[in-house]
N, C-alpha and C positions, 0 to 999 in steps of 0.2 A: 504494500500500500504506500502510496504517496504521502507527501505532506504538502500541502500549498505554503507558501511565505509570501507577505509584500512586504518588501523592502525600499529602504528611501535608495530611489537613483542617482540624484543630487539632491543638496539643499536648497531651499531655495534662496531668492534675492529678493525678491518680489512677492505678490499674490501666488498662492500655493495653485499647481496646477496638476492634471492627471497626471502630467509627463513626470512630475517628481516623484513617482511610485513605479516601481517592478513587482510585477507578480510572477514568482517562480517557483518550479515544481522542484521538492527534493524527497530525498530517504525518511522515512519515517525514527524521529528520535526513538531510542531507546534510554529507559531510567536508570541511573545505576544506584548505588547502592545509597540509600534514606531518600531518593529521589520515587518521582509518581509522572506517570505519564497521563497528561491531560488532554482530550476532547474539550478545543470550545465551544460553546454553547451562544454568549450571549457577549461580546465587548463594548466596554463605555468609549464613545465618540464623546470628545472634550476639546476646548479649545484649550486646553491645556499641549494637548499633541500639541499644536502646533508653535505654540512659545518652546516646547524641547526643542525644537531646530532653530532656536535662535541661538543657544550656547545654555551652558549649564546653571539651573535654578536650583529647587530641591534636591533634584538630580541630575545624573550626568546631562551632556548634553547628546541629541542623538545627531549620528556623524552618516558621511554617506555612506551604502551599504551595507548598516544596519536594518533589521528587522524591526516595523514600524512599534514601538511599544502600544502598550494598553494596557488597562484595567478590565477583566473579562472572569466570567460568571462561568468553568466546567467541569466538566465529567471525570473522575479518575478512568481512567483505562487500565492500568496496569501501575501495580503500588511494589515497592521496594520497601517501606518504611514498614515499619506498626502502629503511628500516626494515623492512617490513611487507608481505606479497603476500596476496591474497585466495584463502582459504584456511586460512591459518595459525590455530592457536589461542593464546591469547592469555588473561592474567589480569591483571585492572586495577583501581583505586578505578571503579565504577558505579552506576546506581539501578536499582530497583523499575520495569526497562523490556523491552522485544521487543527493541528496538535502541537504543542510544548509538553518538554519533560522542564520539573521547579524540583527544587528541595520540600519534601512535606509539612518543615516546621515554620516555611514560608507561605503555606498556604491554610485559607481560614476555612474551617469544616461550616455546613451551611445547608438549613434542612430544607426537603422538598417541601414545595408547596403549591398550591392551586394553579400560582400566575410564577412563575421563574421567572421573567421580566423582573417584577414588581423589587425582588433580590437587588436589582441591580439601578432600578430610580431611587422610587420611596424608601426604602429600607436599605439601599447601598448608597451609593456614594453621592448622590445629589443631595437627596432627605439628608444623609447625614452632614453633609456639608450646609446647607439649608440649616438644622437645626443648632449645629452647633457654632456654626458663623452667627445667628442670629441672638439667640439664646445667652450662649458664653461669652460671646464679644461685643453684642449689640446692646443688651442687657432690656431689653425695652419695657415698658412698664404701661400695663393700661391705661388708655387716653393720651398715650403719644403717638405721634404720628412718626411711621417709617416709612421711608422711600424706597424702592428698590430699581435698580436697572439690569434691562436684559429681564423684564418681567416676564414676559411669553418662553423664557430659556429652562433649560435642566434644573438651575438648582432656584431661580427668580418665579418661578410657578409655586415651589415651597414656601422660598422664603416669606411673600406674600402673603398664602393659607395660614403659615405657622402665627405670623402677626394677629391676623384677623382671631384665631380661635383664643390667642392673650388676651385681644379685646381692645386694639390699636386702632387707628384708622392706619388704611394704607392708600398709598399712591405707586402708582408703576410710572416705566418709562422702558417702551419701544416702538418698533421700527412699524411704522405705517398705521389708517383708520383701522384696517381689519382685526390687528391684531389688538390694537388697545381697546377696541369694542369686545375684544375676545374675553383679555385678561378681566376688563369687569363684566360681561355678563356671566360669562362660563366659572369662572374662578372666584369674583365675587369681592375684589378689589373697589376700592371707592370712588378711584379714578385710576387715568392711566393715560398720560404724555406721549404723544407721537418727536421720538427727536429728530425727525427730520422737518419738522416746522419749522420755519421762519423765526415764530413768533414763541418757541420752544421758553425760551426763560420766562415769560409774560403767561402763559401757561402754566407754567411750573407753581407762580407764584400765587396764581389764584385757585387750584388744586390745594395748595397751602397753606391756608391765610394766615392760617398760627403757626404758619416754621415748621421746621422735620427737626424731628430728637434723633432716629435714628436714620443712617442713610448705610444701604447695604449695596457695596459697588462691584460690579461684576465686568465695565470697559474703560474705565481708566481715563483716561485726555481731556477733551473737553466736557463733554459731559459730567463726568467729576468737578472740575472745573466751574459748573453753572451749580452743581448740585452744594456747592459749599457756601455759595451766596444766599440760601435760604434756609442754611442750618441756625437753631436755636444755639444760644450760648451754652455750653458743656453740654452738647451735641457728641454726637458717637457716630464717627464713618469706617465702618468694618468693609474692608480689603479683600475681597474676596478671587478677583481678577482683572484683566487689561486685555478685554478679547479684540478694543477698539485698536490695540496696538501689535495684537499679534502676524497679521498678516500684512506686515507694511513694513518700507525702510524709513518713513515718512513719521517716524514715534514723536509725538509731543507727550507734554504733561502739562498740570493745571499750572498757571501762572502766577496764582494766588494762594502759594505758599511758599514761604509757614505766616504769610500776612492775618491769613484767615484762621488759621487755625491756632494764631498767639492771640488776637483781638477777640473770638468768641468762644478761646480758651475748651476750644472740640481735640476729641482724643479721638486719635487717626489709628487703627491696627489692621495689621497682617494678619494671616492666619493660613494653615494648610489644615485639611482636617485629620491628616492624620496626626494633628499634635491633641485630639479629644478623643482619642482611642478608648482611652479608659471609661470614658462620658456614653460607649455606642449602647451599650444596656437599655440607660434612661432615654437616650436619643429614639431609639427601636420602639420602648414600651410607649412614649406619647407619640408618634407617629402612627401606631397602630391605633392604641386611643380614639384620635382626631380623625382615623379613618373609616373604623367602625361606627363614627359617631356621625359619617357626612360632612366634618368640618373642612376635610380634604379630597380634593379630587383628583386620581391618579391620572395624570396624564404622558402618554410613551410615545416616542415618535421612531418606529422599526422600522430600519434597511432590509432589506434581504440581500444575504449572498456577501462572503468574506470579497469576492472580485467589486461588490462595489463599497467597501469601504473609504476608498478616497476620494468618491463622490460625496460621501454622505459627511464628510471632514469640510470639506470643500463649502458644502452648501450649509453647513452648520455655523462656519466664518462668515456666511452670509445673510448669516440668520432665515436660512428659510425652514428651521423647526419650530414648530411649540411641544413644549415639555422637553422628556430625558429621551436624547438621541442614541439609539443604542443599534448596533448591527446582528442580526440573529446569521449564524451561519452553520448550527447544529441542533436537533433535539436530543436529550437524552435518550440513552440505550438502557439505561438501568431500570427498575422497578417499572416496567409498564409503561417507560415512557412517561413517567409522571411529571405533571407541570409543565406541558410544554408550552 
């Protein structure tokens, strides 16, 4: 049996295009010793890929003819360890493949269930980023108002719900009428800013009237930028990403700092979510909560097919998702196929 890979061809310089991926056949891995061979199932499309090929962040940076990384939801197939039996599901750092062999005590054991997608939005890595970006960093407190940007995106569809069921007003901000009619009526947002207005800050400000306590930023440049002109003093702008700069040579940043943020005395933080690891329990149990309860609506936006993976990268830099973009490129083999 084969193993599919894509790989980066070049880096880019520019706007990410198909021609920066190879898709190649090779020999199927084999695990060796405490090592598990995995079946993908299901990988998270982030616009994070595409900031790795800028040079190295959290992690290395990826170089050309590397295997495309990813965040991806699969199968043991064949286990080496006593960690791990063949069968299990499983969610690990992976690439742009059919199958990877990891180390087992690198990968997180993960029980079936109805919807296996939902593993990898709401209960992986958006929800949790959503929750604990919000929550731990944002801190927000009933009767504030938070902002979010990239509201119609993977983790700005949560972060949103997660406010509203605290008991916040919220306001979004994305790309076009459709979509901000989307974010409030499907999602249930209070409002929601189109930034490609003209008239965008004059907007912002009357969705506003009492200032934003919390601003949860997911594009970085301008936007940021306008979003700090209508922060309350000891205001909270949680750092979550710079999607607006990822696919460009062309990077700015806000102009109005640290003017803004010494004068209305706002605390600016970073965050990766893997630094709230220890927090995923609580994170997991009020997301299910708020789900059972209706206060949250899952929404997934599925590729089909590992070959079109750098399409669905591509158009995700381009915002043409709503919700957690993820690429399905296998079902489970184990128990019946459960949860496909």
């Amino acid at each position: 049996m084969t193993n599919r890979v894509i790989r980066i061809a070049e880096l880019p310089k520019g706007a990410l295009s198909p021609e920066h991926f190879d898709l190649q056949s090779g020999v199927m891995p084999a695990p060796e010793k405490g090592e598990v061979l995995l079946r993908t199932l299901y990988m998270s499309i982030d616009a994070a890929n595409r900031s790795w090929m800028q040079g190295a962040t959290y992690r290395e940076a990826v170089k050309a003819g590397d295997p495309m990384p990813t965040y991806a939801l699969c199968e043991v197939v064949e286990s080496k360890s006593d960690r791990l039996a063949t069968g299990d599901l499983v969610a690990c750092e992976s690439s742009w493949s059919d199958f990877i062999t990891r180390p087992a005590r690198l990968c997180q054991k993960l029980p079936r269930t109805e919807q296996l997608s939902h593993l990898m939005s709401i209960y992986g890595i958006a929800g949790k980023t959503a929750f604990h970006g919000l929550v731990s960093v944002g801190r927000p407190i009933a009767g504030e108002t938070v902002l979010v940007s990239a509201a119609a995106g993977s983790v700005g569809i949560y972060v949103g719900q997660i406010a509203k069921a605290l008991g916040c007003r919220v306001v979004g901000i994305a790309g076009g009428p459709e979509k901000c009619a989307w974010v409030v009526d499907e999602l249930g947002f209070d409002a929601c800013i189109d930034y490609r207005d003209p008239g965008m800050f004059k907007a912002l400000r009357a969705a506003c009237p009492n200032g934003v306590d919390v601003y949860f930023d997911n594009v970085g440049g301008q936007i940021l930028e306008t979003a700090l002109f209508v922060m309350n003093e000891r205001g909270r702008v949680v750092c979550c990403g710079a999607i607006s700069q990822y696919d460009t040579e062309s990077v700015t940043g806000p102009r109005n700092l640290p003017g803004l943020v010494v004068v209305k005395r706002l605390r600016m933080e970073g965050f990766i979510v893997m630094d709230f690891a220890h927090q995923d329990k609580t994170a997991i149990r009020a997301l299910q909560t708020w789900v059972a309860q209706g206060k949250i609506k899952v929404v997934e936006d599925i590729v089909e097919g590992l070959e079109n993976a750098p399409a669905a990268l591509i158009g995700l830099l381009a915002g043409d998702n709503k919700g957690k973009r993820l690429v399905h490129v296998a079902n489970p083999q184990g128990p019946a196929g459960a949860g496909n």
